[in-house]
C-alpha positions in Angstrom: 12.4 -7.8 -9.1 9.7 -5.4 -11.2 6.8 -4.1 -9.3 4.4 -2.6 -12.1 1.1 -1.0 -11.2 -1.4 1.3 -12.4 -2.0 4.5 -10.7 -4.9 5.6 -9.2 -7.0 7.5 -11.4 -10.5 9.4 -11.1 -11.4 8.0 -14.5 -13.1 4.7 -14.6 -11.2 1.6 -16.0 -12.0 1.6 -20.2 -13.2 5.3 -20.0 -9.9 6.8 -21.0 -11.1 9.2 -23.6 -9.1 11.0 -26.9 -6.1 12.8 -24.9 -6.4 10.9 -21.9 -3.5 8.9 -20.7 -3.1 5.8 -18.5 -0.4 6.4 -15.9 1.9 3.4 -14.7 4.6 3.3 -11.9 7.4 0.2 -12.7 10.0 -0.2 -10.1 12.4 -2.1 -10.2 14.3 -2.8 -6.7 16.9 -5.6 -5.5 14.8 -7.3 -2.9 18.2 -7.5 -0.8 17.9 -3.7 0.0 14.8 -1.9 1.2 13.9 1.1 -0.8 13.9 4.6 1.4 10.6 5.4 0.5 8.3 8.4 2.7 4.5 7.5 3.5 3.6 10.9 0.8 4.9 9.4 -1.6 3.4 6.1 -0.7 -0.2 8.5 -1.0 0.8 10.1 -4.2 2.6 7.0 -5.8 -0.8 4.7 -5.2 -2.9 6.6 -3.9 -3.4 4.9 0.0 -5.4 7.2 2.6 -2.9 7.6 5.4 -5.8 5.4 7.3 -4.7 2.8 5.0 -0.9 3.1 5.0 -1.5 3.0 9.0 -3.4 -0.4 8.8 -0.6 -1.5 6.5 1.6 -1.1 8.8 0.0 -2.8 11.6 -1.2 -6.1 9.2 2.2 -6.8 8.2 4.3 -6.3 11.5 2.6 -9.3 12.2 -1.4 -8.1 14.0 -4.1 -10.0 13.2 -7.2 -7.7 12.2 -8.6 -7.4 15.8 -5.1 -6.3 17.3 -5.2 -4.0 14.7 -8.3 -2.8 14.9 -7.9 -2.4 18.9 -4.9 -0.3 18.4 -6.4 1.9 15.5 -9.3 2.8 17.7 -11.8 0.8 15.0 -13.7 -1.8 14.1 -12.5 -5.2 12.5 -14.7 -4.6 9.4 -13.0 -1.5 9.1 -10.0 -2.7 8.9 -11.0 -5.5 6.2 -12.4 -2.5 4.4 -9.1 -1.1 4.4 -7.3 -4.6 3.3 -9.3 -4.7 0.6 -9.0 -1.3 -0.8 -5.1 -1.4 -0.2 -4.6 -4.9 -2.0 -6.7 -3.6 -4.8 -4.3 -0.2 -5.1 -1.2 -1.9 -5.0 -2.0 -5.1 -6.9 -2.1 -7.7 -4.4 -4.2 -10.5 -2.9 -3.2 -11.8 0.6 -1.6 -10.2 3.7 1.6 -12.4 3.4 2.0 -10.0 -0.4 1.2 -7.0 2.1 4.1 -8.0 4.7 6.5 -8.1 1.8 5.3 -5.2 -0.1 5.6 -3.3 2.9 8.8 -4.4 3.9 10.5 -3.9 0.3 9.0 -0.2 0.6 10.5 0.7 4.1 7.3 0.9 5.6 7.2 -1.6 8.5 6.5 -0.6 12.0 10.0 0.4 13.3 11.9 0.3 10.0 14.1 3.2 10.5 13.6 4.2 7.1 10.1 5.1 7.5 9.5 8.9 7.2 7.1 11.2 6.5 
C-alpha cells in the first residue's frame, strides 16, 4: 500500500513562489506489519499538535467523541475540532480511515510500538 501526503507548510496552497518547493512524504508499508513509528516524528512528519495525536489515539481504540472528550479533560467540540484538523493533515475523511491510519503507524493505545 502507498500512503502519499503533502506536508504541512506555512505557505498557503498556490502561493508557492520562484524557489519555493512543495514537500511530499510517500510511504510505502505492507499493511501485514505495523511500521515502528515515534509520536515526534508523527509531529514533524504531518505536522499533528501532540493534542491531536492524543485524540487520535483515543478515536481509534474505539471512544466515541464524548469518552474521549471525558478522558482528555475537554469538550466534545474540542475534540471534533481536533478530527477535523487531523483528517485534513493526514488526508482522510472518516474515523474508520483514522483507526487504520493509526494502527498501520503503531500508534494505537497500547500498541507496544508506540514511543516517544
Amino acid at each position: 500500500m502507498l500512503i502519499a501526503t503533502a506536508l504541512t507548510s506555512r505557505t498557503p496552497a498556490g502561493a508557492l513562489g520562484e524557489g519555493d518547493a512543495a514537500t511530499m512524504l510517500l510511504m510505502i508499508y505492507n499493511p501485514n506489519d505495523v511500521a515502528d513509528v515515534s509520536m515526534a516524528w508523527m509531529t514533524e512528519g504531518f505536522g499533528l499538535t501532540s493534542a491531536e495525536i492524543r485524540v487520535a489515539m483515543e478515536m481509534s481504540s474505539g471512544h466515541s467523541v464524548s469518552e474521549a472528550a471525558h478522558k482528555l479533560k475537554v469538550s466534545s467540540n474540542t475534540i471534533k475540532t481536533h478530527l477535523s484538523r487531523i483528517y485534513g493533515k493526514i488526508g482522510i475523511n472518516r474515523q474508520a480511515e483514522l483507526s487504520r491510519w493509526m494502527t498501520i503507524m503503531g500508534l494505537v493505545l497500547g500498541s507496544p510500538r508506540l514511543h516517544g
